[in-house]
C-alpha positions as CSV (number, residue, x, y, z in Angstrom):
1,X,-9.5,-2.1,-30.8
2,X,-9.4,-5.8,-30.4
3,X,-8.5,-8.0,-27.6
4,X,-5.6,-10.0,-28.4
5,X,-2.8,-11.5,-27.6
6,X,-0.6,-10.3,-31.0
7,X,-3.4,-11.6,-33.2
8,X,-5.6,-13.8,-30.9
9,X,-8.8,-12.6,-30.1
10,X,-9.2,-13.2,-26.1
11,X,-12.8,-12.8,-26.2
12,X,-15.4,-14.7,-29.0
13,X,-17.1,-12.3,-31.5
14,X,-20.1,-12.1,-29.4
15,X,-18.8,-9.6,-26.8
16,X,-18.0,-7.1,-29.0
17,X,-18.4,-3.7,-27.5
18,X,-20.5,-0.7,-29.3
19,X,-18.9,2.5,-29.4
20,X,-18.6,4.5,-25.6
21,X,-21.6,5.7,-23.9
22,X,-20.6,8.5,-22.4
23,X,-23.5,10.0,-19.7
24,X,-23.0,6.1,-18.5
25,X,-19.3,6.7,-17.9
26,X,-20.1,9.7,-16.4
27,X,-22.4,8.2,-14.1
28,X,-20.2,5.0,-13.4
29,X,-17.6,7.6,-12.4
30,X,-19.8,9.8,-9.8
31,X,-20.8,6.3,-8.1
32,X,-17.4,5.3,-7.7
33,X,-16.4,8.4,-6.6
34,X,-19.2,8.5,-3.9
35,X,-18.2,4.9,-2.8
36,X,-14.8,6.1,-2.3
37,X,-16.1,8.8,-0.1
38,X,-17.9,6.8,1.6
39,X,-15.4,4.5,2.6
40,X,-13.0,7.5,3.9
41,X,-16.2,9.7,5.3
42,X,-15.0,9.1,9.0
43,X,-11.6,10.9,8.1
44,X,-13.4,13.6,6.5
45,X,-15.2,14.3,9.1
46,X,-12.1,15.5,11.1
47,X,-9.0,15.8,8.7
48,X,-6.5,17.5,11.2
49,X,-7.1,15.2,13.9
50,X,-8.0,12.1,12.5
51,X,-5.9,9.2,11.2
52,X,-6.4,5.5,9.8
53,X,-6.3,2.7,12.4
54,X,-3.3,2.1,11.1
55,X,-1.7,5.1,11.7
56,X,2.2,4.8,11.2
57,X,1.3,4.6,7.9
58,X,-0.7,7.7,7.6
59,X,2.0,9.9,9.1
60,X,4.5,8.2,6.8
61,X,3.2,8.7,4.1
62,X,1.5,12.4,4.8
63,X,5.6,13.1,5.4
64,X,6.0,11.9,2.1
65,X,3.7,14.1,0.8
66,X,5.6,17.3,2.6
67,X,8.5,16.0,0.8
68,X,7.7,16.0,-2.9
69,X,6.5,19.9,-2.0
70,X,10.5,20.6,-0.9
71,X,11.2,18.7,-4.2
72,X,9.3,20.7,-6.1
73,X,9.9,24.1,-4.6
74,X,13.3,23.4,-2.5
75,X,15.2,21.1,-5.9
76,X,15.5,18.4,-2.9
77,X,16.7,15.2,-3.9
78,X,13.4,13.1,-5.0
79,X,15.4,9.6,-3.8
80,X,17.0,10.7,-0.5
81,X,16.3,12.4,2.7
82,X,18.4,13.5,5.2
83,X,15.1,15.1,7.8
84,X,15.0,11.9,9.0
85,X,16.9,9.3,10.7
86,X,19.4,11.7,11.3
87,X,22.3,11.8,10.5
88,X,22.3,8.7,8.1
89,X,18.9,9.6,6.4
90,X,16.8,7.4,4.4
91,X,16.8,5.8,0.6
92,X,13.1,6.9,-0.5
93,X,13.7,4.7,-3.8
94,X,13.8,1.7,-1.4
95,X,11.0,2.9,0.5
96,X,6.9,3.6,-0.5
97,X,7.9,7.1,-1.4
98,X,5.0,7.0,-3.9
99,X,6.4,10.3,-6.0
100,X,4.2,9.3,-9.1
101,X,0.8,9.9,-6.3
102,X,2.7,12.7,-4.2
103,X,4.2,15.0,-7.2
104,X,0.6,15.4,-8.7
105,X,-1.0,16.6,-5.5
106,X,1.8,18.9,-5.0
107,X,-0.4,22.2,-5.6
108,X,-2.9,20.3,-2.9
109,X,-0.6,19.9,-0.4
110,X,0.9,23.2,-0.5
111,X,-3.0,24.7,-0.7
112,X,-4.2,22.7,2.4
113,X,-1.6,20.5,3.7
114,X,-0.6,16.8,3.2
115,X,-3.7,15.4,6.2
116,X,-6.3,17.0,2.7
117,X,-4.0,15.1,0.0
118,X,-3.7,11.8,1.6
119,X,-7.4,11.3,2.2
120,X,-7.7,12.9,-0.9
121,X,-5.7,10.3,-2.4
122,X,-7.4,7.9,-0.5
123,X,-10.8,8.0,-2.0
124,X,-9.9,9.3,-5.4
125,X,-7.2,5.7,-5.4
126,X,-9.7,3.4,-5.3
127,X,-12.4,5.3,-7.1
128,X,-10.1,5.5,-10.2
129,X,-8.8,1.3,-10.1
130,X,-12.8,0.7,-10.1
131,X,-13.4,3.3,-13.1
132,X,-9.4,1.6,-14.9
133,X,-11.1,-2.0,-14.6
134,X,-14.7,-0.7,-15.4
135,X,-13.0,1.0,-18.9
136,X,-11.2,-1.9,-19.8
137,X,-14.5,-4.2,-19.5
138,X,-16.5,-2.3,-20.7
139,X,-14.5,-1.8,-24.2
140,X,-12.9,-5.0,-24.5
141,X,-14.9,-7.7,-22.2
142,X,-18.3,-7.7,-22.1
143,X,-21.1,-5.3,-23.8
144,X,-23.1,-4.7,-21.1
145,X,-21.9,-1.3,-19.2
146,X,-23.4,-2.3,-16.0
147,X,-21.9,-5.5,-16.2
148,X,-18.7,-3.7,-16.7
149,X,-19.4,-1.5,-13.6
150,X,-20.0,-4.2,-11.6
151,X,-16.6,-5.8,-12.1
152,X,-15.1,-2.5,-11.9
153,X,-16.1,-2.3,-8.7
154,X,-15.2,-5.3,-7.3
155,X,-11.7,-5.0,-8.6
156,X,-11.5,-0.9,-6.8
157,X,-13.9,-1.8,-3.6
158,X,-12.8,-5.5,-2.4
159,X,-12.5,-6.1,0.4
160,X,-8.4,-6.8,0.1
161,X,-8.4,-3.1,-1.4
162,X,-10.6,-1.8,1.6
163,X,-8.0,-3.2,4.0
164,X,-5.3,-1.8,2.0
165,X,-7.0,1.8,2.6
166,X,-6.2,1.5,6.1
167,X,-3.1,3.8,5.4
168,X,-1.7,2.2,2.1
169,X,-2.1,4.8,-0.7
170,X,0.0,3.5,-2.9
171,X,-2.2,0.3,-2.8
172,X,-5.2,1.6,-3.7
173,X,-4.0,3.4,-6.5
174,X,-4.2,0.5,-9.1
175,X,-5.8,2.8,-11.5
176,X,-2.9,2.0,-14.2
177,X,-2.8,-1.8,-13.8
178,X,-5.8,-2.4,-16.3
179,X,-4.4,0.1,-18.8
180,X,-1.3,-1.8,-18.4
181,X,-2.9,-5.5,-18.6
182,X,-4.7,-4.2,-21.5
183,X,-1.4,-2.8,-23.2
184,X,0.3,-6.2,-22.7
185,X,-2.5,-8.2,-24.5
186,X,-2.7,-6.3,-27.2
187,X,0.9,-6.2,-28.1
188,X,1.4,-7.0,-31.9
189,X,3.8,-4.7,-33.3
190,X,7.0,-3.4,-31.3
191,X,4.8,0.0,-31.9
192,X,2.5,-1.2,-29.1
193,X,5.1,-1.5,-26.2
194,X,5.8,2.1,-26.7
195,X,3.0,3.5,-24.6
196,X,3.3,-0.2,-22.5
197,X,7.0,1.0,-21.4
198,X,5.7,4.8,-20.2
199,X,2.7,3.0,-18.3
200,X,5.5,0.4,-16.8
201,X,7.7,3.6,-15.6
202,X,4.6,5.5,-14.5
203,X,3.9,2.5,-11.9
204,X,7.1,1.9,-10.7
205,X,6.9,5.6,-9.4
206,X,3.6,4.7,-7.7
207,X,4.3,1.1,-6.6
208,X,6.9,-1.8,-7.6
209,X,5.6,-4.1,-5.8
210,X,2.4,-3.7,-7.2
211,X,4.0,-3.9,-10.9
212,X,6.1,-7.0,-9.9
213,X,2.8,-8.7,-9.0
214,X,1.1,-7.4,-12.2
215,X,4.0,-8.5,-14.3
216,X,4.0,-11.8,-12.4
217,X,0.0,-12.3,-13.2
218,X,0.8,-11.5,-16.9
219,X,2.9,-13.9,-17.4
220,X,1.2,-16.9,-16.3
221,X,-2.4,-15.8,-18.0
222,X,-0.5,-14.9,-21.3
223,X,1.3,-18.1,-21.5
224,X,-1.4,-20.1,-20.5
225,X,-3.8,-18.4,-22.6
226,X,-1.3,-19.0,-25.7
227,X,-0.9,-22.8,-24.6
228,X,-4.2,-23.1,-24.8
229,X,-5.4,-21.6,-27.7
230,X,-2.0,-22.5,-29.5
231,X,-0.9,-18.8,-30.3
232,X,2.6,-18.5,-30.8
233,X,3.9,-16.4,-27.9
234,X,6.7,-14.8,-29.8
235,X,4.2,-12.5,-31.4
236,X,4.4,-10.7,-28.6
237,X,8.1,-10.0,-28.2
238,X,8.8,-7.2,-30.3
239,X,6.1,-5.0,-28.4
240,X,7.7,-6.2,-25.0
241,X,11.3,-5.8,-26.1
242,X,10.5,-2.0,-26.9
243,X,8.4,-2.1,-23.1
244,X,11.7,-2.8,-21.9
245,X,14.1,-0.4,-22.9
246,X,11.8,2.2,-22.5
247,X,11.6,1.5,-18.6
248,X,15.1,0.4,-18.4
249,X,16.6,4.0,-19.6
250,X,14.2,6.0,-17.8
251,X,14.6,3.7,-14.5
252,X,18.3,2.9,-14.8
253,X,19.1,6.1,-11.7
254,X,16.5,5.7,-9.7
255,X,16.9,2.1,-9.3
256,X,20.5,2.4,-9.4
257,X,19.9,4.6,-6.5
258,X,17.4,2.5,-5.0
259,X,19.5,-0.9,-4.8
260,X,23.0,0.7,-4.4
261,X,22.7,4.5,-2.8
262,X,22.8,5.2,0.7
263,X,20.6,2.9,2.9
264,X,19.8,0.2,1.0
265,X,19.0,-3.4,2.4
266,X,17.8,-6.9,1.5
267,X,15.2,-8.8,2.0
268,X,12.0,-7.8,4.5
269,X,11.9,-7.0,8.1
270,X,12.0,-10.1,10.2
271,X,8.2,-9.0,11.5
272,X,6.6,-9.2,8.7
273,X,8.5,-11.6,6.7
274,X,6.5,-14.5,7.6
275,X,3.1,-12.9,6.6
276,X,1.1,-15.3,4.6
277,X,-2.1,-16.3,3.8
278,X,-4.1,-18.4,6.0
279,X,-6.5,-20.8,4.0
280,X,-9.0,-20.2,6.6
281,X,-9.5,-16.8,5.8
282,X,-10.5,-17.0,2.1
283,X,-14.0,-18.0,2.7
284,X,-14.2,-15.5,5.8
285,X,-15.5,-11.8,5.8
286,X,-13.1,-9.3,6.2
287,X,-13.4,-7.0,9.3
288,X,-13.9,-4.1,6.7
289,X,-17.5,-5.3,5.0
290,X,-20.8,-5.3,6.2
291,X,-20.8,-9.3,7.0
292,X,-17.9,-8.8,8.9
293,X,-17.3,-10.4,11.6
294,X,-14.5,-9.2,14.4
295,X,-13.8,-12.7,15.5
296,X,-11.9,-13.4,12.2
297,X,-9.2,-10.4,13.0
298,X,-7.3,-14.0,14.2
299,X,-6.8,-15.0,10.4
300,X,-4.9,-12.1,9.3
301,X,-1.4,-10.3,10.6
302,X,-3.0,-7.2,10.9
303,X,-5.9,-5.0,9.4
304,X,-4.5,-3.5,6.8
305,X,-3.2,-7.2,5.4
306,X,-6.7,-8.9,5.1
307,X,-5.5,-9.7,1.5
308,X,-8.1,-12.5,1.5
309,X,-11.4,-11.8,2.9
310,X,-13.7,-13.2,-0.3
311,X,-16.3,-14.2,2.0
312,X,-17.5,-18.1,1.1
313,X,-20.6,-16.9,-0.9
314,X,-19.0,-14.9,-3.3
315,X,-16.2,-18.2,-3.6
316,X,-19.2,-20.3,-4.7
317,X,-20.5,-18.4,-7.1
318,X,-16.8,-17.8,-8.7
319,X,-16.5,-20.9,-8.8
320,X,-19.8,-21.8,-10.0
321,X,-19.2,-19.2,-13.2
322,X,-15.6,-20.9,-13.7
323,X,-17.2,-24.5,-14.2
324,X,-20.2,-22.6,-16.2
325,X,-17.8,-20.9,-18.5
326,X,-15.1,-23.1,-18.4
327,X,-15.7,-24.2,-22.2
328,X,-14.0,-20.7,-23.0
329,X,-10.3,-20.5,-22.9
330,X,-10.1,-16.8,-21.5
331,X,-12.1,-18.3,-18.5
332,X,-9.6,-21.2,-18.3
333,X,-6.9,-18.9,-18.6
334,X,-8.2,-16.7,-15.4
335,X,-8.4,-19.3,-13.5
336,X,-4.8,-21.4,-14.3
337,X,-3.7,-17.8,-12.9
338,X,-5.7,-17.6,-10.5
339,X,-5.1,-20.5,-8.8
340,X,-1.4,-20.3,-9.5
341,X,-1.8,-17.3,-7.2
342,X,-3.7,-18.6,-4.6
343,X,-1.2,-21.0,-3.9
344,X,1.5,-18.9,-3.7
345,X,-0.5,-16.6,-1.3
346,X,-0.5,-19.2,1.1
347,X,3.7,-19.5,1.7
348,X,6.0,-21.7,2.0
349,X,3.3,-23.9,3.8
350,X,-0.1,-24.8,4.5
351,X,-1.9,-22.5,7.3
352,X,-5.3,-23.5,8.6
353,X,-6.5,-21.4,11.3
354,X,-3.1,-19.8,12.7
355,X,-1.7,-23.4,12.5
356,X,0.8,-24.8,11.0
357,X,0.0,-28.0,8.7
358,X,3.4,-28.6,8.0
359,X,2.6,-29.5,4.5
360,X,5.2,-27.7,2.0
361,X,4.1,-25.1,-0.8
362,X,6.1,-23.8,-3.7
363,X,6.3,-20.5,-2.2
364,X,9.2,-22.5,-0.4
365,X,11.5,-23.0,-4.2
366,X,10.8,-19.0,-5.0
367,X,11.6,-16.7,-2.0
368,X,15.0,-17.0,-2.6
369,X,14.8,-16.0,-6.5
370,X,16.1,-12.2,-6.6
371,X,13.2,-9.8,-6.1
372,X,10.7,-12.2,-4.9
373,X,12.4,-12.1,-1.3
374,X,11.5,-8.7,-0.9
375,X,7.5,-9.2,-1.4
376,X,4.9,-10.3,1.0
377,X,3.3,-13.4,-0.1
378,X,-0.1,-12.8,1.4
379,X,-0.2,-9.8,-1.2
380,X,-0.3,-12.1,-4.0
381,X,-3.7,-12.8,-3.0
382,X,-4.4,-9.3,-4.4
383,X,-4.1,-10.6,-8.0
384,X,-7.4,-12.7,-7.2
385,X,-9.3,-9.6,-7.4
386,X,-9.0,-8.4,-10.9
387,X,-10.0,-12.0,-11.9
388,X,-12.9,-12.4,-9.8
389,X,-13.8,-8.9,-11.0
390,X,-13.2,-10.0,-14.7
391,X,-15.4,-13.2,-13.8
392,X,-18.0,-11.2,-12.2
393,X,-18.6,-8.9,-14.9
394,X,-18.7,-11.9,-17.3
395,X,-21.4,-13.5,-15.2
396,X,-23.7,-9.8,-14.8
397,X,-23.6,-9.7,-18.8
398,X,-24.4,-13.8,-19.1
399,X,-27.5,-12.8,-16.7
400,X,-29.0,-10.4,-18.6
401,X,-29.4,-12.6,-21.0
402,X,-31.1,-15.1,-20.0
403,X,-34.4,-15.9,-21.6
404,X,-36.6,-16.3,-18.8
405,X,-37.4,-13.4,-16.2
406,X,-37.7,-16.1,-13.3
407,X,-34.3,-17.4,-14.1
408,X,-32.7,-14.3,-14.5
409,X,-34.4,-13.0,-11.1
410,X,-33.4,-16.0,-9.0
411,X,-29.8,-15.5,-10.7
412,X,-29.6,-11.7,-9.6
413,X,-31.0,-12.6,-6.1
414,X,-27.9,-15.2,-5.6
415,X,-25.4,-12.5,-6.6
416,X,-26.8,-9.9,-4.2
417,X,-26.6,-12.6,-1.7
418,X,-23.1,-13.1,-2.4
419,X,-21.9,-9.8,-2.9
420,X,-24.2,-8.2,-0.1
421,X,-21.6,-9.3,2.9
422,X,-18.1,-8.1,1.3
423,X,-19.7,-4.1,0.7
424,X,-17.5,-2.2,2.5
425,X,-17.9,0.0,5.1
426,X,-15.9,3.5,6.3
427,X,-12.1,2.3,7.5
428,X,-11.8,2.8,11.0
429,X,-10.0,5.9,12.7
430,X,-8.3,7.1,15.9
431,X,-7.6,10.4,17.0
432,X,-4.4,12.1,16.9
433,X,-3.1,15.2,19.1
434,X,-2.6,18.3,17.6
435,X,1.2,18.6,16.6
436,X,2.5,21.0,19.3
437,X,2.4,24.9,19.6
438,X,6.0,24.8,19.9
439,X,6.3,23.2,16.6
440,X,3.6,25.3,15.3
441,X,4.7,28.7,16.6
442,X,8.3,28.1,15.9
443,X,9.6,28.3,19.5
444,X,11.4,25.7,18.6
445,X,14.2,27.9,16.7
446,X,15.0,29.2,20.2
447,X,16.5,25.8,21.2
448,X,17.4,24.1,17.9
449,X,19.8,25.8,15.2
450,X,19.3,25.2,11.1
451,X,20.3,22.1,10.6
452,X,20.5,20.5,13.9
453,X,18.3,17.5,15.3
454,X,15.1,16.9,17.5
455,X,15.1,14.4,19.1
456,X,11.1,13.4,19.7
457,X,10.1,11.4,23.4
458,X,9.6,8.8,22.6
459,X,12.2,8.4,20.0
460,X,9.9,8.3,16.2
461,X,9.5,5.0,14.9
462,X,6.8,2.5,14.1
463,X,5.6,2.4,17.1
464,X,6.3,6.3,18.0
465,X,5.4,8.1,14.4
466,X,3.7,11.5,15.5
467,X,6.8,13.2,15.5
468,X,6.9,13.5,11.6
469,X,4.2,15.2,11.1
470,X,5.6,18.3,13.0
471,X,8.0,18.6,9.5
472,X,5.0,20.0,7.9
473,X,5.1,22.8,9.8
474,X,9.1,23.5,9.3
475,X,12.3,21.4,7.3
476,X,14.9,23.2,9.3
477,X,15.8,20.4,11.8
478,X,16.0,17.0,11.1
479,X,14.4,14.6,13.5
480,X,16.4,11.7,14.9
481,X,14.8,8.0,14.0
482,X,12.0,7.7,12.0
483,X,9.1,5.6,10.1
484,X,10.8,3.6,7.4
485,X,12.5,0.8,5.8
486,X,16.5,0.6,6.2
487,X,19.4,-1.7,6.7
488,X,20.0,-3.5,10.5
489,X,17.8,-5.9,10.9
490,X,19.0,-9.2,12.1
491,X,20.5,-11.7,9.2
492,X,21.1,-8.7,7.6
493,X,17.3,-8.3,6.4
494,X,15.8,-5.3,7.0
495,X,14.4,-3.3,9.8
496,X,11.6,-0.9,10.4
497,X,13.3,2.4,11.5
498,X,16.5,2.9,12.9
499,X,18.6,0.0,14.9
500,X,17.7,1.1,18.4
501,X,20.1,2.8,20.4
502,X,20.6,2.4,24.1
503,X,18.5,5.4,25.3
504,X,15.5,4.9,22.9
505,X,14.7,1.3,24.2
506,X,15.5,2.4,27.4
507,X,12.8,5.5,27.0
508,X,10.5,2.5,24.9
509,X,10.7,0.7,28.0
510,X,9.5,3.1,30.4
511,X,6.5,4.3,27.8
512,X,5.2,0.5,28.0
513,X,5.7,-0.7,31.8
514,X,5.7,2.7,33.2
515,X,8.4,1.7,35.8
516,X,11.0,4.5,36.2
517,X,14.4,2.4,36.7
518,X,17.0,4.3,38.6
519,X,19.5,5.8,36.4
520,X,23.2,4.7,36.4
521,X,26.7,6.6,35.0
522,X,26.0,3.7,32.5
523,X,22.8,5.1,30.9
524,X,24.0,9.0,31.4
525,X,27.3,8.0,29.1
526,X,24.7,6.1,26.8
527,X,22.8,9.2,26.5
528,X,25.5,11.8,25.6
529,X,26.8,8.7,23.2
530,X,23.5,8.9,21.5
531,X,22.9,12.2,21.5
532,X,26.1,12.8,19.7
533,X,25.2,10.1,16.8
534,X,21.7,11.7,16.5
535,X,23.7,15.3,16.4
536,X,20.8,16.2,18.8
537,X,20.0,19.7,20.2
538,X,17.3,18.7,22.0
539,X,15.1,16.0,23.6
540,X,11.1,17.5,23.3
541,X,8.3,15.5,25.5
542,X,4.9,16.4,24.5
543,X,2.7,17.5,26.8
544,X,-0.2,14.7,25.6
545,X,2.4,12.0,25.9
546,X,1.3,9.0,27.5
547,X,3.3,8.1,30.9
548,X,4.3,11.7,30.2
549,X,5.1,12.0,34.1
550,X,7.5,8.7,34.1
551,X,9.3,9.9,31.3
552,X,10.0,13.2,32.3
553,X,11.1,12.1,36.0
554,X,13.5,9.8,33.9
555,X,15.2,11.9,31.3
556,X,15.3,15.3,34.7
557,X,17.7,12.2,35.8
558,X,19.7,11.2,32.7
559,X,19.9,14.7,31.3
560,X,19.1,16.9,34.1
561,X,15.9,19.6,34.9
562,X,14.0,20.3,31.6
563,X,12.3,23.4,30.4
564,X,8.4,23.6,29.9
565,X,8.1,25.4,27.1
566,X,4.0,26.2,26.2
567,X,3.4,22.3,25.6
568,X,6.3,20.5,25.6
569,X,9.1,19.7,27.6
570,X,12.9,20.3,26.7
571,X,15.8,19.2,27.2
572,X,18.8,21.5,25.9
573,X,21.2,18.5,25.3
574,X,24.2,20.8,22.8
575,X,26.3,21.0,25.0
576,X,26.4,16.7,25.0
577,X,27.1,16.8,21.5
């Protein structure tokens, strides 16, 4: 197969690629499986008790996991959910439901339980992006197989897609991106968009956002690369056209369900909406490689957003191979989309070490374009990666051959050096109680009918997300609040989790001070307000709760004496409702 764009070769004749090499596949594959091992080996060590630093985002999506087994073996509605957030539910369309990653691994998860298929995932996520990129360059980029590996990993083991692993599977599962890139540039006949449009619909089940971005990163390199090398563009048009409608009639429901069902919003959360790309933390090493440093946690929003950790080494060889190849218009094409990205990374303006320059970016004309006010920008920084990969693996295949051994050793020494500091190392973890015997034992059915609602102390959220894991164990009650994405947030964006009710931030605020207020007719009516919205049977306190004590003297006062019952305390709160 060539590589093209409709009938334009993207690479010269030189790079042409021999037929596959299988036992080097093979062995390509076993590395990159190892290396996504290693990255995950401290959650291995410790699956049931063990979770990402991160880890709202492991319970989340572990839950998610429990609920493509109840769609599989229950016929419950793939899109919507009523188990949590009670009694509005949640739209999974407009949240990181994942289905494409969680269907698959249903056999896993009903074998040995969501914690296995989520780390599982995990590893298996990034192992398969490296192996996707590694494929594609190694059949259509560069001869060289190890040159192909090496850009393969980059693009599955950056340190943007490390950070990402800190609870983000549906991030580090890229593994169709390549196929799709490669799809799109070698559209000539409306044939080609065939198997485009299934790869399109495939992705949008495992991540829009991610497609979006892909589709985005497309359309600058193609249109740059045709302006370039003055290849009419409309060649290109039948395959796409044929892309479309496949993905439009398979993903007219779900998005019609998605952007007009039950729960749907605009826009992101008001605390995270701002999250973009400080310039400073391009040339610094993420917290997640080996020349990491913990002092540069200040230049990004969180760990699991260190988007743009390239580490200034690696920076100056990229852009040492850029001015190097720049005679070729592939390379020029890279990096009019690379930069195009980078800039849009950064927001609507400049950031230099968490301060603002005050000097206005682009980003500022787009957010309010449809679709594009719903994405982080710091994530565009993610697009980087397949380029530098692409780059990389150019620059391995240009070393190996060069004529002199001297020169080709000092050139291997300076890519060691600049790719030694951003290897990854294992994601951190924390520990996580065990979800409590009377969850596990079902003791629970004695104070909670079929249908009815717990409600979890703390109330489960972002903040508080333990409670649903305990849904592994049993889907007969639906838990009040929740981990997710839903309308209510202020200038009508949206919100993380429910809007808060009065006894939740009232129970939020005696978790964090540990001051017990004393309890008016005021909160008591709050409570049995509440209690009837959630359609609650009963209030459960953990035994392992932190401030245990100062929530349980509390809630004895709004809702009377509870019951210990083996590790938890109750509250029967029916007869409120």
């Amino acid at each position: 197969m060539s590589r093209t764009i409709g009938h334009q070769k993207v690479m010269p004749p030189e790079e042409d690629v021999p037929p596959a090499h299988r036992t080097t596949d093979l062995l390509v594959a076993g590395l990159f499986l190892a290396m996504g091992l290693f990255v995950t080996a401290r959650l291995w060590r410790d699956l049931e008790h063990r979770r990402v630093e991160i880890n709202s985002d492991h319970s989340q999506f572990m839950w998610f996991l429990r609920h493509a087994v109840r769609v599989v073996t229950e016929g419950a509605d793939p899109f919507y959910s009523y188990l949590i957030n009670a009694p509005d539910g949640v739209n999974l369309m407009a949240n990181t439901a994942a289905l494409g990653l969680t269907l698959p691994m249903v056999p896993v998860t009903m074998l040995f339980g969501p914690q296995v298929s989520f780390v599982v995932l995990l590893a298996l996520g990034l192992a398969a992006t490296a192996f996707g990129w590694y494929w594609v360059f190694s059949r259509h980029l560069v001869a060289s197989r190890w040159a192909a590996a090496i850009g393969g990993a980059f693009c599955g083991f950056a340190p943007g897609m490390i950070s990402h692993a800190n609870g983000h599977i549906n991030w580090t599962a890229q593994f169709l991106v390549p196929f799709i890139v490669f799809a799109s540039l070698r559209l000539r006949t409306w044939k080609d968009g065939i198997l485009l449009g299934f790869l399109v619909v495939y992705q949008a089940f495992i991540n829009e956002e991610v497609l979006l971005y892909t589709a985005l990163a497309l359309a600058v390199f193609m249109g740059a690369y045709a302006w370039l090398t003055r290849t009419p563009i409309k060649v290109v048009l039948p395959g796409l056209g044929v892309a479309g409608a496949i993905a439009l009639v398979l993903l007219a429901y779900p998005l019609y369900r998605q952007f007009f069902g039950g729960q749907t919003y605009s826009g992101l959360p008001e605390s995270v909406a701002h999250y973009r790309a400080d310039l400073a933390s391009y040339p610094a090493f993420s917290r997640l490689s080996f020349g990491g440093m913990s002092t540069n946690s200040r230049l990004a929003w969180n760990i699991s957003e260190e988007n743009t950790f390239f580490g200034w080494p690696f920076l100056l060889i990229a852009v040492g191979v850029t001015i190097w190849l720049w005679q070729r218009a592939l390379v020029k094409a890279l990096a009019i989309t690379g930069i195009t990205f980078f800039i849009l990374s950064l927001g609507t303006n400049l950031m230099v070490g968490r301060r603002g320059t005050g000097i206005p970016l682009p980003w500022a004309l787009l957010e309010k374009v449809p679709l594009l006010g719903h994405v982080l920008v710091v994530r565009f920084a993610l697009v980087l990666i397949p380029i530098f990969g692409a780059l990389l693996a150019l620059t391995v295949s240009l070393i190996e051959k060069l004529p002199d051994p001297r020169y080709r050793g000092l050139a291997v020494l300076g890519l060691v050096a600049a790719l030694l500091p951003i290897l990854p190392v294992p994601i951190p973890v924390r520990g996580q109680p065990t979800t409590p015997e009377f969850v596990t034992s079902g003791a629970w059915r004695n104070w909670v009918s079929t249908g009815q609602t717990v409600a979890a102390v703390p109330l489960t959220s972002e903040e508080f997300p333990r409670a649903m894991e305990w849904q592994r164990f049993s889907d007969d009650f639906a838990l009040a609040g929740g981990y997710f994405l839903g309308p209510g947030g202020t200038d009508g964006r949206a919100r993380f989790g429910a809007p808060p009710r009065p006894t939740a931030i009232l129970i939020r605020e005696v978790y964090r001070s540990g001051n017990v207020p004393v309890v008016t007719a005021k909160m008591q009516q709050e409570l049995r307000e509440d209690v009837a919205f959630w359609r609650a049977a009963a209030l459960v306190l953990p035994d392992e709760t932190l401030r245990g004590t100062e929530l349980r003297l509390l809630l004895n006062q709004l809702a009377g004496p509870g019951w210990h019952v083996l590790d938890v305390t109750v509250w029967d709160v029916r007869a409120m409702g």
